[in-house]
C-alpha positions in Angstrom: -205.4 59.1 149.2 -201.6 59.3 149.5 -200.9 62.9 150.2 -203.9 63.8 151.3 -203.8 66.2 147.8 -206.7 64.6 145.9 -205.1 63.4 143.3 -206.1 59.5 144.3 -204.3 56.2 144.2 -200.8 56.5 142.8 -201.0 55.9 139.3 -204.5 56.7 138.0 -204.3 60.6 137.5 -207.6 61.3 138.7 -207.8 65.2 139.7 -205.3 65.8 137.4 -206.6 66.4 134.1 -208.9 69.7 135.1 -212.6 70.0 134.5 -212.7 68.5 131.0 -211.3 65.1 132.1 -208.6 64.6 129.6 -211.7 62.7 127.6 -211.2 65.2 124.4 -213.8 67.0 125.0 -214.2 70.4 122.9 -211.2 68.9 120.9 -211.7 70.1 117.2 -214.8 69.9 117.0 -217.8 72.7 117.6 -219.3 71.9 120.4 -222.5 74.2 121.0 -222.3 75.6 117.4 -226.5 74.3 117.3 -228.0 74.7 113.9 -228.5 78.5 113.5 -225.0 80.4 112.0 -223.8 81.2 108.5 -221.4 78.8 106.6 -218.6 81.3 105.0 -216.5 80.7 101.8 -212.8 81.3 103.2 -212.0 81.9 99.3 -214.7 85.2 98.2 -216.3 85.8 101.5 -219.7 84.9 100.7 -221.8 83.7 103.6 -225.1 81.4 103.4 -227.5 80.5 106.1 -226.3 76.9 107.5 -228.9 74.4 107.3 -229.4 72.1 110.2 -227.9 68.3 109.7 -225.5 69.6 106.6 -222.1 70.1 107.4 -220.4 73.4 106.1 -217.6 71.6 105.0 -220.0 69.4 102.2 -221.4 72.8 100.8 -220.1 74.6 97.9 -219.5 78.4 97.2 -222.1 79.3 95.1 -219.7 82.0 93.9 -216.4 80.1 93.4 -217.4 76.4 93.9 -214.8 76.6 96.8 -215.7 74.3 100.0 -217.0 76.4 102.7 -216.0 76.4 106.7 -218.5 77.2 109.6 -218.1 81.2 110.5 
């Protein structure tokens, strides 16, 4: 280990990258969400229960027909 910092072998940024590894983890995406929540309408407001293995983004406003997000 040059340095004696724990960093590793010149070159391969190992200890460097913090606890998440630089792999992309928790990058855009919702980790931990799990199947229980409310999918929200960012147009009217109106919330519906979200329904396990059905993306928010697919469903429709029932109100407005607008595409709704994950609240």
């Amino acid at each position: 280990m040059p340095g004696r910092d724990g960093t590793g072998p010149l070159g391969s940024g190992g200890g460097r990258m913090g606890r998440q590894g630089g792999r992309g983890a928790g990058r855009g995406k919702a980790a931990g969400v799990g199947p229980a929540g409310f999918c929200k309408c960012p147009n009217c407001g109106t919330q519906t229960p979200h329904q396990a293995g059905q993306p928010c983004y697919k469903v429709m406003c029932p109100q407005c027909g607008t595409a709704m997000v994950r609240a």
